[in-house]
C-alpha positions as CSV (number, residue, x, y, z in Angstrom):
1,X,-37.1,58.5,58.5
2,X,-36.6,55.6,60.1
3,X,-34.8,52.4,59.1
4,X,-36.9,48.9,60.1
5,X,-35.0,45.9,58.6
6,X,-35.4,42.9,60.6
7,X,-36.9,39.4,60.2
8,X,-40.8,39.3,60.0
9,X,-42.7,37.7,62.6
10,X,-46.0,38.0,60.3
11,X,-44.4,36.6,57.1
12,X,-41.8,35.1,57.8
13,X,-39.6,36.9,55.2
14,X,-35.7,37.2,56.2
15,X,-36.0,41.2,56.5
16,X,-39.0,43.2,56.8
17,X,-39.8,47.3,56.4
18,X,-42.3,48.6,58.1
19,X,-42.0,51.8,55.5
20,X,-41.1,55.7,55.4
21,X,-42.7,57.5,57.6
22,X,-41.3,60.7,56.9
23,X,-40.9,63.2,60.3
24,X,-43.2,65.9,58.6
25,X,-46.0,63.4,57.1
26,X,-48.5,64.6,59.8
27,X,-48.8,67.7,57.8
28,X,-49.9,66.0,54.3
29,X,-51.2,62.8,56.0
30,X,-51.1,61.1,53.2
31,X,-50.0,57.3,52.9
32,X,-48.1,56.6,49.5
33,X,-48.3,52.7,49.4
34,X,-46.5,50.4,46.4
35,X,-45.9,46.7,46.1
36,X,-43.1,45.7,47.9
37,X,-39.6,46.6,48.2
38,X,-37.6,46.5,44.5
39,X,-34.9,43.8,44.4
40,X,-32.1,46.4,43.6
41,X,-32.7,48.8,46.5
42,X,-33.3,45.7,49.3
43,X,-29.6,44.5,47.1
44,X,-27.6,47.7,47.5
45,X,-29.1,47.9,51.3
46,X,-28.8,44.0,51.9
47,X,-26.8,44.4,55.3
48,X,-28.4,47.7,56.1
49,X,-24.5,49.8,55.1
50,X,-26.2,52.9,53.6
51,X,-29.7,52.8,55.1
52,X,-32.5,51.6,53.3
53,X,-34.2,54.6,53.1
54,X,-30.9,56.0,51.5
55,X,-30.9,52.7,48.9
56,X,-34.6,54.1,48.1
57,X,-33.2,57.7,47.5
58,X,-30.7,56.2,45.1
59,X,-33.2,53.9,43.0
60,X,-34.9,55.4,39.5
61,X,-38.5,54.6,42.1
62,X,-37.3,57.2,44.3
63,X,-35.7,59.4,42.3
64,X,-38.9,59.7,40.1
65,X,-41.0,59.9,42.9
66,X,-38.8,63.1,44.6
67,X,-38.5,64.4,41.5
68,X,-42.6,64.8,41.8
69,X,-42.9,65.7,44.8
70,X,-40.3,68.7,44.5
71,X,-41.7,70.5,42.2
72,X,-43.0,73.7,42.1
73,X,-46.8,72.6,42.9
74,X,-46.0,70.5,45.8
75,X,-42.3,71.5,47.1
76,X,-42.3,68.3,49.0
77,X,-39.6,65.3,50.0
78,X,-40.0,62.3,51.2
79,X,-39.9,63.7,54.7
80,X,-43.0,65.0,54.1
81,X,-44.8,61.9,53.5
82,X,-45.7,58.1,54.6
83,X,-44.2,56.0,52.0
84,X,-45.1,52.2,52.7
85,X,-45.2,48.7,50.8
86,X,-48.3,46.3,50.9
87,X,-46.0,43.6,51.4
88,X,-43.5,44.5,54.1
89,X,-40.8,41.6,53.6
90,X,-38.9,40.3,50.9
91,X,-37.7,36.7,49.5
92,X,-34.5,36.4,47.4
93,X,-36.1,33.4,45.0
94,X,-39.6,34.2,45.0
95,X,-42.9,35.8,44.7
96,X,-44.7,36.0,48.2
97,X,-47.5,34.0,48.7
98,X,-51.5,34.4,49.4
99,X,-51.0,34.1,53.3
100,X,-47.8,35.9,53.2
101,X,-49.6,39.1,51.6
102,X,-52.1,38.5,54.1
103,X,-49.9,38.7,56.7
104,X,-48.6,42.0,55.0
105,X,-52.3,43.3,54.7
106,X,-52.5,43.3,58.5
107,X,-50.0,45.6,59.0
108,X,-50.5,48.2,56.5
109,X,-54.3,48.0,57.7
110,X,-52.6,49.2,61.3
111,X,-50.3,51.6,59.6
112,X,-53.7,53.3,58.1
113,X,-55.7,53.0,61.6
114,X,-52.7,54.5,63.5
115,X,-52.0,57.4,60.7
116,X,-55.7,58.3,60.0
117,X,-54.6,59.5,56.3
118,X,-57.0,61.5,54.6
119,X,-56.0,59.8,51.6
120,X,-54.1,56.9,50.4
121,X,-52.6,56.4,46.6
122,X,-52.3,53.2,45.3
123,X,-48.9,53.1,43.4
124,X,-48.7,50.3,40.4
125,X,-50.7,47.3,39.3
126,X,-50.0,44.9,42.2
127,X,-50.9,47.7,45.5
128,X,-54.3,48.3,43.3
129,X,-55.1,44.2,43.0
130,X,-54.4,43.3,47.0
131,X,-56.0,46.4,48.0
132,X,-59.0,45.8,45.6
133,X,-59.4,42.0,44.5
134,X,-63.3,43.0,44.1
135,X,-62.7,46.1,41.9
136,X,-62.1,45.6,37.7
137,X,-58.5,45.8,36.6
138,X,-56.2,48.3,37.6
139,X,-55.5,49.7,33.7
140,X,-59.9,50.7,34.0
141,X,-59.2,52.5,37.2
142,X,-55.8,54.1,36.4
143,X,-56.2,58.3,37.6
144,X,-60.2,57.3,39.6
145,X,-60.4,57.6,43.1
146,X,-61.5,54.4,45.0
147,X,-62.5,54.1,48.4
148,X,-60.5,51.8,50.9
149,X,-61.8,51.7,53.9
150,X,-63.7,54.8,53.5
151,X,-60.2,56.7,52.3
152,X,-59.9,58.1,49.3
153,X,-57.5,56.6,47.1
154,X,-56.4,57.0,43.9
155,X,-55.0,54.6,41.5
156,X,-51.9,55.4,40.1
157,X,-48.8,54.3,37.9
158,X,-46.1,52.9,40.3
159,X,-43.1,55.4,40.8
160,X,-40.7,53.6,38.8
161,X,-42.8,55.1,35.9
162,X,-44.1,57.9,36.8
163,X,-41.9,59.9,35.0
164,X,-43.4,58.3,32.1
165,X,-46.7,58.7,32.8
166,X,-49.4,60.5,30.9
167,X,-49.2,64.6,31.8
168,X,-52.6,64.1,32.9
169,X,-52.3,61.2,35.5
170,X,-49.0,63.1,36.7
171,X,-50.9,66.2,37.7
172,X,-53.8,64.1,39.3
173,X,-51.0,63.3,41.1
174,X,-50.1,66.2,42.3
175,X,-54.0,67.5,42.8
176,X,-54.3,64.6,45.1
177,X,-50.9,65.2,47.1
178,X,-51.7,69.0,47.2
179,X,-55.6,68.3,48.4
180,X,-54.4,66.3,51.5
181,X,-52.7,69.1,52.3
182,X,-54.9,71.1,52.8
């Protein structure tokens, strides 16, 4: 997986990831997007010293998430899959703003065009609003399949809780993973 920290041009944040895109993901071609990147992983990565991708590894998010995806149903890592943020940067004091996420939008519009996922799921409350300002709220669509951009995409708890989850949500889950697979 490859490590992208740098300054934004789009954003203007300080650092910017463009995402995991894991060297097997052509096979499930599927595009796991969440909010943005969590203020302890960008911390223990802040000058790029174990690899941000590694920082993910580390987190409860990515533990959770592995821990999903290496299961008996799926037997996947995150090699196997496009892991990306709606907002690519981050800010140290703040929130980003309208424009910024805007900004953002742009490119994870050209990470879908360039990966031609056959499905996309949308991880936690803040991926579902920018993705769908027009839809109702995110805890009516919670385990429903949405189109974005003509892409399937489900609606789904954010991996920092998807241990927690509802058994029912985790295996719709799983259903979806294992149906872009095929």
């Amino acid at each position: 997986m490859k490590n992208d920290l740098r300054r934004c041009k789009r954003c203007l944040s300080e650092f910017c990831s463009g995402g995991f895109k894991g060297k097997n993901s052509g096979q499930t071609k599927i595009i796991l997007v969440a909010h943005m990147l969590d203020k302890r992983i960008f911390e223990k990565d802040l000058f790029g010293e174990i690899g941000h991708y590694r920082a993910f590894l580390q987190s409860d998010s990515g533990k959770a998430l592995q821990a999903v995806l290496a299961g008996p149903i799926l037997n996947l890592n995150l090699e196997d899959i496009y892991f990306t943020n709606i907002f690519k940067g981050f800010f140290k004091d703040r929130m980003p703003r309208a424009e910024e996420y805007r900004a953002c939008l742009e490119r994870f519009e050209e990470q879908v065009e360039d990966f031609q996922p056959r499905g996309i799921v949308s991880m936690g409350s803040h991926a579902y609003d920018i993705l769908f300002p027009e839809e109702s709220k995110f805890a009516d669509n919670i385990g429903r399949i949405l189109l974005y951009q003509n892409i399937p995409t489900l609606a789904t708890y954010h991996p920092s809780t998807i241990m927690k989850m509802p058994i029912r949500h985790r295996m719709r889950l799983i259903d979806f993973l294992k149906s872009g697979m095929q």
